[in-house]
TIMAR-425245 format. One line per field, with one value per atom (N, C-alpha, C): residue number from 1; residue in one letter; chain; atom name; x, y, z. Coordinates in steps of 0.2 Angstrom, whole numbers. Example, Ala and Ser with C-alpha at 12.3 -4.5 7.8 and 13.67 -1.06 7.14 Angstrom:
<rs>
n	(1	1	1	2	2	2)
res	(A	A	A	S	S	S)
chain	(A	A	A	A	A	A)
atom	(N	CA	C	N	CA	C)
xx	(66	62	66	64	68	64)
yy	(-28	-22	-16	-11	-5	0)
zz	(39	39	39	35	36	39)
</rs>
This chain:
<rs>
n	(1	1	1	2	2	2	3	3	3	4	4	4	5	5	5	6	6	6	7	7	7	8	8	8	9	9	9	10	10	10	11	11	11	12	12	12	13	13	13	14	14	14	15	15	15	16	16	16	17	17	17	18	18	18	19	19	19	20	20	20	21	21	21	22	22	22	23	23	23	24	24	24	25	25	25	26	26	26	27	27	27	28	28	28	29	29	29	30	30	30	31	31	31	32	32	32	33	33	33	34	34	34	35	35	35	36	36	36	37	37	37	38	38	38	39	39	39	40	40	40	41	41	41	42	42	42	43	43	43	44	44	44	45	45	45	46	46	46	47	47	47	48	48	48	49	49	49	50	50	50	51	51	51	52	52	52	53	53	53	54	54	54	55	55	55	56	56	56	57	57	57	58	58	58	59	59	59	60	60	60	61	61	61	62	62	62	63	63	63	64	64	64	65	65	65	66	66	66	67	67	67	68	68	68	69	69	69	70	70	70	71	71	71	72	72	72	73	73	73	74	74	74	75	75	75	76	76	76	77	77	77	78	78	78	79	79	79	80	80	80	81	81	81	82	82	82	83	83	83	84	84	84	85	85	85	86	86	86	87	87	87	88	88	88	89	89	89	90	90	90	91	91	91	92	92	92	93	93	93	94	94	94	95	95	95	96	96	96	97	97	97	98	98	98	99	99	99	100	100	100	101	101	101	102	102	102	103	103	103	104	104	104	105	105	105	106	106	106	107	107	107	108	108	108	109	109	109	110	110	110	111	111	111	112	112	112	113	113	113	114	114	114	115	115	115	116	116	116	117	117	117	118	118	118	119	119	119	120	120	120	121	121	121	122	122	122	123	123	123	124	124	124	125	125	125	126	126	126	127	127	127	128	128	128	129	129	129	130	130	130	131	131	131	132	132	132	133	133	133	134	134	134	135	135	135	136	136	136	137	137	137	138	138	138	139	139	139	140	140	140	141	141	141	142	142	142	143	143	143	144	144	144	145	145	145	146	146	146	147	147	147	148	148	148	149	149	149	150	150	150	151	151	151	152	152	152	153	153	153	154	154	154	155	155	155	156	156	156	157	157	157	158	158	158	159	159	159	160	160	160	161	161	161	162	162	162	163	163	163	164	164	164	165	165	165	166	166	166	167	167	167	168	168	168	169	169	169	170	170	170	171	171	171	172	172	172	173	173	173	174	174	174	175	175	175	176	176	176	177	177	177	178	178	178	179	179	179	180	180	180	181	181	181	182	182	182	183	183	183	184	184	184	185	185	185	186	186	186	187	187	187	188	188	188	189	189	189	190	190	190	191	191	191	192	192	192	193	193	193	194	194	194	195	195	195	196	196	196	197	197	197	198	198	198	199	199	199	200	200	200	201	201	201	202	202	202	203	203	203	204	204	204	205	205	205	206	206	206	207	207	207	208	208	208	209	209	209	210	210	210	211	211	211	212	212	212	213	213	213	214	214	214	215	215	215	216	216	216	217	217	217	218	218	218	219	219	219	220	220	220	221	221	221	222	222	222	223	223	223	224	224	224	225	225	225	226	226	226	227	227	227	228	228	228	229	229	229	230	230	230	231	231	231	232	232	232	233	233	233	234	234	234	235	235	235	236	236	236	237	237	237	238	238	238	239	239	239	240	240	240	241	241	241	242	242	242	243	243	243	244	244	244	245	245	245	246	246	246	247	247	247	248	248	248	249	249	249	250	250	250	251	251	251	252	252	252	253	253	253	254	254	254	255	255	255	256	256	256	257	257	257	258	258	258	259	259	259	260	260	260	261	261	261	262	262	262	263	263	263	264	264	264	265	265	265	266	266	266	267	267	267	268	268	268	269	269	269	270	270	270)
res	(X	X	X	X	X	X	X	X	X	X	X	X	X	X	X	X	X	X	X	X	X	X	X	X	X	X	X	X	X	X	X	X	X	X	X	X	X	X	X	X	X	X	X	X	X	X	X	X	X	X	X	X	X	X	X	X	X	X	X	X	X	X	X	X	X	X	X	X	X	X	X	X	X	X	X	X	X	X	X	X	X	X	X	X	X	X	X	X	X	X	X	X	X	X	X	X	X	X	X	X	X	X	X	X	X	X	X	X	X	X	X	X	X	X	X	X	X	X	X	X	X	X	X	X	X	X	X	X	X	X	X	X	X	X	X	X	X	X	X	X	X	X	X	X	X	X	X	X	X	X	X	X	X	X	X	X	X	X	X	X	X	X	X	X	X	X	X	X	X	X	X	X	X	X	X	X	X	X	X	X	X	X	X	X	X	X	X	X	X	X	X	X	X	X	X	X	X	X	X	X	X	X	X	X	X	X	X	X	X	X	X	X	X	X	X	X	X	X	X	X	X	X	X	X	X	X	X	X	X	X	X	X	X	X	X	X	X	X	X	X	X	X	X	X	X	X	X	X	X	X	X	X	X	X	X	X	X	X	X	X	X	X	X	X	X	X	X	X	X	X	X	X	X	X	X	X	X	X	X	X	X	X	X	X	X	X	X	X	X	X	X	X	X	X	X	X	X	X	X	X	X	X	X	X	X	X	X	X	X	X	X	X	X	X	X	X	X	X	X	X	X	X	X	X	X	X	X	X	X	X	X	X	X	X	X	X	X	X	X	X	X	X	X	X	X	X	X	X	X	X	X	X	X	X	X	X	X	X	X	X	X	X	X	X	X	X	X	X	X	X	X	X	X	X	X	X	X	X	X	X	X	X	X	X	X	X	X	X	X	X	X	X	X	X	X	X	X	X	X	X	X	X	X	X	X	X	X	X	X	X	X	X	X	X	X	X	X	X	X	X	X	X	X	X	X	X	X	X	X	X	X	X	X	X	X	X	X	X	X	X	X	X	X	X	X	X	X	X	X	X	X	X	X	X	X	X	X	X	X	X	X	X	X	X	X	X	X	X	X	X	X	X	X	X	X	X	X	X	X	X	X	X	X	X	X	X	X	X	X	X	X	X	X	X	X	X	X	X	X	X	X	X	X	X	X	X	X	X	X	X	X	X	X	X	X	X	X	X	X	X	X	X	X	X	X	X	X	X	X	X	X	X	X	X	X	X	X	X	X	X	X	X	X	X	X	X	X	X	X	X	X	X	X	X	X	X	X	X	X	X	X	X	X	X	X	X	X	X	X	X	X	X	X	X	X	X	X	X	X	X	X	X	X	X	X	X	X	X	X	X	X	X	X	X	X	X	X	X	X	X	X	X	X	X	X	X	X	X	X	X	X	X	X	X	X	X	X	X	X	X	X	X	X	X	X	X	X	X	X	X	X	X	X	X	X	X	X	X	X	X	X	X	X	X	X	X	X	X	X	X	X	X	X	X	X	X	X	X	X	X	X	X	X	X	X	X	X	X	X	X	X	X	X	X	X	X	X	X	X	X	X	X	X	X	X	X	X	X	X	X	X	X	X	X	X	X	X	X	X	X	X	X	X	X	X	X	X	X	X	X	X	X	X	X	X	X	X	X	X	X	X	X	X	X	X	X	X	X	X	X	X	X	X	X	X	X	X	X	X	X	X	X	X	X	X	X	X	X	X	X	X	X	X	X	X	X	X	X	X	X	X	X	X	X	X	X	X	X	X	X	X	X	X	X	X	X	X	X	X	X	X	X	X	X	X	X	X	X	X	X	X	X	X	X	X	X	X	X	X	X	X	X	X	X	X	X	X	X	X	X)
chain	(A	A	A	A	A	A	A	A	A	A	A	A	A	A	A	A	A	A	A	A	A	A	A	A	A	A	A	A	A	A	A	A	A	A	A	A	A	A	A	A	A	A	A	A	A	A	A	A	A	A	A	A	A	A	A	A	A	A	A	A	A	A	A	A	A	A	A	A	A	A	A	A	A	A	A	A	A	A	A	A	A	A	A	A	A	A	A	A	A	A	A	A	A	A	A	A	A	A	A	A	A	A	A	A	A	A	A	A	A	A	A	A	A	A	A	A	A	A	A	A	A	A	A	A	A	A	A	A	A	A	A	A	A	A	A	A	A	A	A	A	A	A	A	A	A	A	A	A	A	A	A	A	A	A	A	A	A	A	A	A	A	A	A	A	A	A	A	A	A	A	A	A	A	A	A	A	A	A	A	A	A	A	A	A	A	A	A	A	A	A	A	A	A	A	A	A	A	A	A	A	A	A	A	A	A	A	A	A	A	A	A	A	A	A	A	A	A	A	A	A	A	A	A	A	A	A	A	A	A	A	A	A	A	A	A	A	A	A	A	A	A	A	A	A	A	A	A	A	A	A	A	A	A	A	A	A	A	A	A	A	A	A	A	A	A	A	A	A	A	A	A	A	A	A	A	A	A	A	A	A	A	A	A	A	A	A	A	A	A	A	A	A	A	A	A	A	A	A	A	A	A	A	A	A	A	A	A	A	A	A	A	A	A	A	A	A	A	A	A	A	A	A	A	A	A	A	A	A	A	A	A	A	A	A	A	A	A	A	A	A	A	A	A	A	A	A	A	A	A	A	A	A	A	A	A	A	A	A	A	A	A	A	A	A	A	A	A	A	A	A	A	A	A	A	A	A	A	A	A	A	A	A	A	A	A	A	A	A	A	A	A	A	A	A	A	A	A	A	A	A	A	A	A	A	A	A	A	A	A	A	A	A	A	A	A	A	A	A	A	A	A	A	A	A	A	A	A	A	A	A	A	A	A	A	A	A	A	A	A	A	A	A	A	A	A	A	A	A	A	A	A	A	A	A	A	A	A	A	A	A	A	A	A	A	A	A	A	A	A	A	A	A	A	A	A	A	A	A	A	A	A	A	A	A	A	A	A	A	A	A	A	A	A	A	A	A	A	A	A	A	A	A	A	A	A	A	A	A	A	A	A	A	A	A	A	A	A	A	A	A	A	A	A	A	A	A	A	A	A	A	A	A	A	A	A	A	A	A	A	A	A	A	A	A	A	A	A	A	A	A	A	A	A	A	A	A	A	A	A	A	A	A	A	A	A	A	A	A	A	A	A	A	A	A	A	A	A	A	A	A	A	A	A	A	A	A	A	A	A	A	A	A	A	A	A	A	A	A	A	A	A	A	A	A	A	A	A	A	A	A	A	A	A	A	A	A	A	A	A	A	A	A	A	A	A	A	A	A	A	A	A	A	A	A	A	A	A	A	A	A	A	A	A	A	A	A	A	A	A	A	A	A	A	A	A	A	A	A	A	A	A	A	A	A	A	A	A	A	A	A	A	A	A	A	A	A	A	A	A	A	A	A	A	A	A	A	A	A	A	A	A	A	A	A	A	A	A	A	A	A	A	A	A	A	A	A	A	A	A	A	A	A	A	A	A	A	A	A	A	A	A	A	A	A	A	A	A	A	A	A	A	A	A	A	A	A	A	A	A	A	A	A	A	A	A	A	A	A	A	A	A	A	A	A	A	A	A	A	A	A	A	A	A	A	A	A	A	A	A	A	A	A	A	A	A	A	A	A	A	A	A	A	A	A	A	A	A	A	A	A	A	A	A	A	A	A	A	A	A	A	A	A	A	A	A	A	A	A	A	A)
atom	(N	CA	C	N	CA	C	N	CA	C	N	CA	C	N	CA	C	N	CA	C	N	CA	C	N	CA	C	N	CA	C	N	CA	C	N	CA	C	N	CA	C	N	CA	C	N	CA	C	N	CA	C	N	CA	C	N	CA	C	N	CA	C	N	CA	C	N	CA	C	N	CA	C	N	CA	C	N	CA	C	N	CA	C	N	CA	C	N	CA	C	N	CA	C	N	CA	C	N	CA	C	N	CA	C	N	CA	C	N	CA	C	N	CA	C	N	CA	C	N	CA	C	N	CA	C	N	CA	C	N	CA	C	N	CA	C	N	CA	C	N	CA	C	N	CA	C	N	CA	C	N	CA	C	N	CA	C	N	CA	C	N	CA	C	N	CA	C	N	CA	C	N	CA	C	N	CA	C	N	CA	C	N	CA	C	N	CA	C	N	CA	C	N	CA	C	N	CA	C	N	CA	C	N	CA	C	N	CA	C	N	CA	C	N	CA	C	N	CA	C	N	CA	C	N	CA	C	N	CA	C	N	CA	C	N	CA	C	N	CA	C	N	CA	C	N	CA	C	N	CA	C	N	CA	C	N	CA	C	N	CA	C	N	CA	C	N	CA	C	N	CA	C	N	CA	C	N	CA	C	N	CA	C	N	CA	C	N	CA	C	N	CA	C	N	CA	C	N	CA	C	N	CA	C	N	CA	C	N	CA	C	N	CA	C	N	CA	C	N	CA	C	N	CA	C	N	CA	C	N	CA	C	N	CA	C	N	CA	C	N	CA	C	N	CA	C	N	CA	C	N	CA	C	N	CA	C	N	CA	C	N	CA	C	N	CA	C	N	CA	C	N	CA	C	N	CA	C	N	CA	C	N	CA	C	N	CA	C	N	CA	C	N	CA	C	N	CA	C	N	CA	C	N	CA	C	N	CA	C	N	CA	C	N	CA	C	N	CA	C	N	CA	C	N	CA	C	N	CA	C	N	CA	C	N	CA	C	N	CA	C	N	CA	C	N	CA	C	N	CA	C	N	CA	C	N	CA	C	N	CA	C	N	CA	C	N	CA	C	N	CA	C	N	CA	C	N	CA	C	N	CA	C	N	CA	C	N	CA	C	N	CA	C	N	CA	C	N	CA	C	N	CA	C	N	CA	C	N	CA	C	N	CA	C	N	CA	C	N	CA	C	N	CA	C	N	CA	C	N	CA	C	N	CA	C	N	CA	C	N	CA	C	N	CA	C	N	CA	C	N	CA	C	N	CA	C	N	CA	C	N	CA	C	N	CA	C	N	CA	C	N	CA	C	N	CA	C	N	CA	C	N	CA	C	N	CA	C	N	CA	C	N	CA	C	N	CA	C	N	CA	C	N	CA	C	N	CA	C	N	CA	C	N	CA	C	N	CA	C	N	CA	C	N	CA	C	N	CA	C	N	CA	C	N	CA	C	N	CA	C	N	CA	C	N	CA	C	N	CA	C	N	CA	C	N	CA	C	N	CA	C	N	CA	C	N	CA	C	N	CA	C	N	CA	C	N	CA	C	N	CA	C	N	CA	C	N	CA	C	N	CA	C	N	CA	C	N	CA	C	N	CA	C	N	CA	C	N	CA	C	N	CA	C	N	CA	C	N	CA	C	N	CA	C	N	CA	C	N	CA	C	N	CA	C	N	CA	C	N	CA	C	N	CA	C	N	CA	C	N	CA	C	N	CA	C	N	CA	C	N	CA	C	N	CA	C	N	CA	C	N	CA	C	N	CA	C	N	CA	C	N	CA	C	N	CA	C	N	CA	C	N	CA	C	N	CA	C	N	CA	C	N	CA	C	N	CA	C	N	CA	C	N	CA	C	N	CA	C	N	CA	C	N	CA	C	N	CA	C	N	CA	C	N	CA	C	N	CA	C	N	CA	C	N	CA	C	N	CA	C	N	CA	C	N	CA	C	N	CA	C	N	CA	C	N	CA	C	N	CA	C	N	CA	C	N	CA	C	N	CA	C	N	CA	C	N	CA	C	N	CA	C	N	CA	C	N	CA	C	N	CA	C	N	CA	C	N	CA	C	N	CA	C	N	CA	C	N	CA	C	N	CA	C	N	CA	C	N	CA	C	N	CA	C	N	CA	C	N	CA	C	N	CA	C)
xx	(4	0	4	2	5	5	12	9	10	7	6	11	11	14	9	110	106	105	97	95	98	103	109	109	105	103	102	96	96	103	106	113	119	116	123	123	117	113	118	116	122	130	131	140	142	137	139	139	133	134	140	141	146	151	151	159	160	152	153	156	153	155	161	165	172	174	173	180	177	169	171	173	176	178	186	189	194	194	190	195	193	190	189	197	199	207	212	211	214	220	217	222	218	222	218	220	225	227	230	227	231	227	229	225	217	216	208	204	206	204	204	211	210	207	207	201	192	191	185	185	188	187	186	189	189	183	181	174	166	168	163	165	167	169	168	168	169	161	156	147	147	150	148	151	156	161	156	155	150	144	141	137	134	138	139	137	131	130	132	135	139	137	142	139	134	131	125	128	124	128	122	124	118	114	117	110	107	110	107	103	104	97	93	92	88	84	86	84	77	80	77	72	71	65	59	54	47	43	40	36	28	26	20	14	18	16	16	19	22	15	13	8	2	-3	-11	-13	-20	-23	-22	-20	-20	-13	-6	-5	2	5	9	15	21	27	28	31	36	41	43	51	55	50	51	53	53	51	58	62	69	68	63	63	55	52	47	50	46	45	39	37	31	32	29	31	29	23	20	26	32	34	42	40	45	44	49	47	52	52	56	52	54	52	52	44	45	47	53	57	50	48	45	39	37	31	37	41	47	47	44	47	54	57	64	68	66	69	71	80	82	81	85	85	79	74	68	67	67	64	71	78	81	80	77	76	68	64	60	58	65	68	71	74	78	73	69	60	60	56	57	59	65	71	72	72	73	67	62	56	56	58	57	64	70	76	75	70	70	77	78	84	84	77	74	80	86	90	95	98	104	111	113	115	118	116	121	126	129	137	139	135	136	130	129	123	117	113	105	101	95	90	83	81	73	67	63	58	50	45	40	35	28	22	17	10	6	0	-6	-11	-16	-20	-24	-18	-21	-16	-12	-12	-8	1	4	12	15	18	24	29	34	43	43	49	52	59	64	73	75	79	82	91	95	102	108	112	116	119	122	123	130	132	137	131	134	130	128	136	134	128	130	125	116	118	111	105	109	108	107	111	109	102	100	96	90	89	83	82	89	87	83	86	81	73	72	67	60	66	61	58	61	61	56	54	50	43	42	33	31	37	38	40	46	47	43	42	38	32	27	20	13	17	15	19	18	25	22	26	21	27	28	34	32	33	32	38	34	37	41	43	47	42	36	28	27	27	25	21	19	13	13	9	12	7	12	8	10	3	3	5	9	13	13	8	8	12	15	20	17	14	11	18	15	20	13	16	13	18	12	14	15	22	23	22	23	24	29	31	35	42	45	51	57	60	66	73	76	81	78	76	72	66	62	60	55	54	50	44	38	33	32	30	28	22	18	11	12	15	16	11	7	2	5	3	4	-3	-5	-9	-8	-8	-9	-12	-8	-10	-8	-11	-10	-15	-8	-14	-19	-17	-22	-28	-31	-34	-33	-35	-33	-32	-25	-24	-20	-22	-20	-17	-8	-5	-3	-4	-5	-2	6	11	13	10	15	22	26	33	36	41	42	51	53	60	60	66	66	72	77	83	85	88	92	97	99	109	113	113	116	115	108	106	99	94	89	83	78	74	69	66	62	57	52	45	43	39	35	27	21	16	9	6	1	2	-5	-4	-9	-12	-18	-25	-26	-31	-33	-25	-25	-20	-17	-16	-20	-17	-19	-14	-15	-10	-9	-14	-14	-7	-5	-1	5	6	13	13	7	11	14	11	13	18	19	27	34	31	35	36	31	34	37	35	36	44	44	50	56	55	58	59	55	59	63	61	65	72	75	79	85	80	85	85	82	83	90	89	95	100	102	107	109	105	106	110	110	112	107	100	93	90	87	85	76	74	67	65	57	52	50	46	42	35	33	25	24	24	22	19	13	10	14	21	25	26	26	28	23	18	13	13)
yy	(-6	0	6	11	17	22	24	28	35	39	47	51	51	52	59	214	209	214	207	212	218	218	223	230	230	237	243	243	250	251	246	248	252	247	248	255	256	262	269	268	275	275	271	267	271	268	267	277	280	285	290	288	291	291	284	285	288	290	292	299	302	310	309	304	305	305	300	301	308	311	316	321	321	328	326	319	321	320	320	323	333	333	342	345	341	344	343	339	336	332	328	322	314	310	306	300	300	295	296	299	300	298	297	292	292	301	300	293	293	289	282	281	272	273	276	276	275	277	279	272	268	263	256	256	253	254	261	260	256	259	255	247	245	238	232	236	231	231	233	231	224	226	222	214	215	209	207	210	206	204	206	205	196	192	186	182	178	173	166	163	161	154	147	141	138	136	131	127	125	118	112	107	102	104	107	111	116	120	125	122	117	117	111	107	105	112	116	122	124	125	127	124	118	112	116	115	116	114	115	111	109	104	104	109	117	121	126	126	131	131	122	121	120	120	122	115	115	109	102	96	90	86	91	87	86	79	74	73	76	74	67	64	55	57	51	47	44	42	37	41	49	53	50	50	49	41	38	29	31	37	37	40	32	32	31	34	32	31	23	18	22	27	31	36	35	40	39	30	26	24	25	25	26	25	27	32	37	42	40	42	38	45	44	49	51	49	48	52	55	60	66	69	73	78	84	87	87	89	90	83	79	73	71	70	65	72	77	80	83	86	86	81	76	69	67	71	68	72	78	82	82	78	76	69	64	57	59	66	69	71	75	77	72	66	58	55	56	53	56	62	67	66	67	69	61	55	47	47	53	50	57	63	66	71	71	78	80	84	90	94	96	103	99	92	87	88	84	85	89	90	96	93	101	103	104	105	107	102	105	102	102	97	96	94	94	90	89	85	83	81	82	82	79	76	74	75	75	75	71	69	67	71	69	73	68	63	56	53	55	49	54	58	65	66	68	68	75	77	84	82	80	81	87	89	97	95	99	100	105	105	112	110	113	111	119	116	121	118	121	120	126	122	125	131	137	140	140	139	136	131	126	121	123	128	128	134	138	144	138	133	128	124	123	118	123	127	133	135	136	134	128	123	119	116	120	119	126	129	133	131	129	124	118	116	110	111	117	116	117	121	120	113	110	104	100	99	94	92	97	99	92	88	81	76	70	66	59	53	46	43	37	35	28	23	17	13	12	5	1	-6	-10	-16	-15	-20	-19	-11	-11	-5	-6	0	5	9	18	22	27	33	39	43	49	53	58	64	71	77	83	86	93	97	105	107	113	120	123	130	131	133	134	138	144	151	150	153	154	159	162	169	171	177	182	179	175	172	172	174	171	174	173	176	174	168	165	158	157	153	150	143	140	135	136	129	127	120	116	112	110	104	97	94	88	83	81	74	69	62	57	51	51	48	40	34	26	20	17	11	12	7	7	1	-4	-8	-12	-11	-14	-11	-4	3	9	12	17	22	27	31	37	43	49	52	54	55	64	66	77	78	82	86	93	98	104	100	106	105	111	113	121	121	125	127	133	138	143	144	147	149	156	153	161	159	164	165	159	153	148	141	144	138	139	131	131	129	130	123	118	114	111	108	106	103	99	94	91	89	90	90	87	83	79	70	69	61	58	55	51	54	57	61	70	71	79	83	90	94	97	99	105	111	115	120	125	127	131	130	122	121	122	120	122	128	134	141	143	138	140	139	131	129	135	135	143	147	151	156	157	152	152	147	141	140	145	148	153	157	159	164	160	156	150	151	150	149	157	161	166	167	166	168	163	156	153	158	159	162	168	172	178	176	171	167	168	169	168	163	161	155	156	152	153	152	157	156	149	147	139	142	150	152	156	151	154	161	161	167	175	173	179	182	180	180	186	185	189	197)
zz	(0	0	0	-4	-5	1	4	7	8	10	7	11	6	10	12	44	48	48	54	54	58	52	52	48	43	39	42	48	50	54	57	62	54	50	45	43	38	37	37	45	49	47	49	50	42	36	30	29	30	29	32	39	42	38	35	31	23	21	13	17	24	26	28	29	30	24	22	14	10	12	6	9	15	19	19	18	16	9	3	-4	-4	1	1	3	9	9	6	-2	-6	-4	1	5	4	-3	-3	0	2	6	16	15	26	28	34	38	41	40	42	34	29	24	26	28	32	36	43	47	43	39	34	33	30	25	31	36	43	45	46	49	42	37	31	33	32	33	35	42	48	49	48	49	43	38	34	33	37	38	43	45	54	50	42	42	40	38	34	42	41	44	46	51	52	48	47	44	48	45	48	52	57	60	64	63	66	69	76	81	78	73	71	66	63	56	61	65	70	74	77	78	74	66	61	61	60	59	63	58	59	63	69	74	73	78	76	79	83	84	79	73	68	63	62	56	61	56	56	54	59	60	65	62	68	66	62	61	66	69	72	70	73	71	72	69	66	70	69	70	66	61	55	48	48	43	36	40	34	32	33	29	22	24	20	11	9	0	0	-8	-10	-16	-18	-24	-29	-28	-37	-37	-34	-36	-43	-40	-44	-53	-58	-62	-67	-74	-78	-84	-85	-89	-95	-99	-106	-111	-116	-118	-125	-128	-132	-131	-123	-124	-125	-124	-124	-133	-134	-143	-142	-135	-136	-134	-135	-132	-125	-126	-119	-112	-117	-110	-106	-109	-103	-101	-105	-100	-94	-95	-90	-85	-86	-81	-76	-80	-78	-74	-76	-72	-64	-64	-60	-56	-56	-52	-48	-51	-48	-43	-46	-41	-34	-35	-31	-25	-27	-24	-20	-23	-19	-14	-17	-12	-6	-6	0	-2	-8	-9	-13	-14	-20	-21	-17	-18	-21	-21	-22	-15	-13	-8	-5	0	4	6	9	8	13	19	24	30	36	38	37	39	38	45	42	48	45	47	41	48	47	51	48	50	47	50	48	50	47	51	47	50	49	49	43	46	43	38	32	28	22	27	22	26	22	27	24	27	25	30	24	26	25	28	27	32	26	29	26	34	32	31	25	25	23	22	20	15	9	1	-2	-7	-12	-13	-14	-18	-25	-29	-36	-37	-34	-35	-32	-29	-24	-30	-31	-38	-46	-47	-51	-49	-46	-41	-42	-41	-41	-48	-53	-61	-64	-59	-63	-59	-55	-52	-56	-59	-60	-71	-70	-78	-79	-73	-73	-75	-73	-77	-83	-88	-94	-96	-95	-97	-95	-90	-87	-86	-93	-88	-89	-94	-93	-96	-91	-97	-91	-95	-96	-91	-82	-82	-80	-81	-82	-77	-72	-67	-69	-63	-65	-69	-66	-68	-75	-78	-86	-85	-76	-75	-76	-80	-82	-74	-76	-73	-76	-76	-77	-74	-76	-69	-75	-69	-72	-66	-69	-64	-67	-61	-61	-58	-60	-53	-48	-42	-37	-31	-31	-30	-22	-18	-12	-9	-4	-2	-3	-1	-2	4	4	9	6	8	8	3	0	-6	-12	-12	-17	-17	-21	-18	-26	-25	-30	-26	-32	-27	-33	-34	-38	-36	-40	-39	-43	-41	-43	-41	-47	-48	-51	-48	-51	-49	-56	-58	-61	-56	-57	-53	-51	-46	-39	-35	-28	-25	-24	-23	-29	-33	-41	-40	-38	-36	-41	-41	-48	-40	-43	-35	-38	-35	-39	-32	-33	-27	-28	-25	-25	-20	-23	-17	-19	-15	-14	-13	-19	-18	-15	-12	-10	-10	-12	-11	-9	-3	-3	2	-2	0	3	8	13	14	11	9	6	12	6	11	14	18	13	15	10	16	12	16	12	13	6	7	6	9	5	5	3	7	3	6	4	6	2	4	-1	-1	-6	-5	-8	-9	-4	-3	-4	-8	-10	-5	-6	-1	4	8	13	13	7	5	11	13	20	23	25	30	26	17	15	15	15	16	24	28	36	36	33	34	30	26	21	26	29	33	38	42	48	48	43	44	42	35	36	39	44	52	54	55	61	58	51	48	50	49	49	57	59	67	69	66	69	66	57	54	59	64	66	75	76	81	88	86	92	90	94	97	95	88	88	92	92	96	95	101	103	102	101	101	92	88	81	81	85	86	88	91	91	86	82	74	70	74	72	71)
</rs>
């Protein structure tokens, strides 16, 4: 059986201006180099060097993890989150629905894999932690990690390419058994440095059952940590909770980047 699954701008601000009105007080006495100048360029500096967020570190992306006071409604954190697969999700991509051939469909075989191995963003580089919920026969994994940024700026290229390439295409099991999979965009809130959602459907068996399996996808990056969600099951989404988890996890994210200790009361937030 299938299952379902800083805030350092206002300090900066002043600091930065302070030092446009030294340097242009000193090219007015025609002294471009003495030392009120170094003094000048020490004071620009030194905010912004403070201002880089320290690396992620196991207690901090555990920190970040979403709780079951952050989402809405009944749903239950696991134990078990990191062993969950969902067999509709297995499959081989038929190249042959594809006008441009191998490569959408390899990028569409990639979506897949991704979504069944739990590393929509492709491994991290740095720390992680993954967390689950359920809520009847519906589940939402969410992780939060730290990443290359190249790769991680690559990763959100191609996550934003999927609903063109991918907006229906045919992948067929080890049995024979096809499934149908459409990939929609699906709009987030306003979070983060960046951010992508997607609607992925998959349309086959379960069970020798006809069973249509519906997940919010979400990705949304801060600085060069990420977080990523998956949400849904058998019985549809509850979108509400992928936009709660959105927001709220990303506080949590930057609170830890900031080195404060998230709120336990979502409602502060407010």
């Amino acid at each position: 059986m299938t299952h379902r699954p800083p805030r350092p701008y206002r300090v900066l601000a002043p600091a930065l201006a302070a030092g446009v009105l030294l340097t242009t007080a000193a090219c007015s006495d025609g002294d471009d180099s003495g030392p009120d100048r170094a003094d000048t360029t020490r004071v620009s500096s030194s905010p912004l060097a403070q201002a880089s967020p320290a690396p992620l570190t196991p207690a901090g992306a555990r920190a970040a993890l979403v709780t079951e006071a952050d989402l809405e409604d009944d749903w239950n954190q696991v134990k078990n989150a990191a062993t969950w697969r969902d067999s509709l999700l297995v499959g081989k991509v038929d190249v042959a629905d594809f006008l441009t051939g191998k490569a959408d469909a390899a990028d569409c075989q990639k979506l897949l894999d991704r979504l069944y191995g739990d590393d929509l963003l492709g491994k991290p580089s740095g720390a992680s932690a993954l967390t689950g919920f359920e809520e009847g026969a519906s589940r939402l994994l969410y992780q939060v990690a730290a990443y290359d940024r190249a790769g991680l700026d690559s990763s959100f290229s191609w996550l934003r390419s999927l609903p063109v390439k991918c907006d229906q295409f045919t992948a067929t099991d080890d049995s024979g058994a096809e499934r149908t999979v459409q990939v929609t965009e699906r709009s987030l809130p306003e979070e983060g440095d960046a951010r992508q959602g997607l609607r992925v459907t998959v349309r086959g068996t379960s069970g020798g059952e006809p069973a249509t399996l519906t997940l919010d996808v979400a990705a949304v990056r801060v600085g060069t940590d990420a977080i990523t969600l998956t949400n849904g099951g058998l019985d549809g989404v509850d979108g509400d909770s992928t936009e709660q988890a959105v927001k709220l996890g990303t506080a949590r994210l930057k609170d830890v980047q900031a080195g404060r200790t998230p709120s336990a009361d979502p409602g502060e937030l407010d």
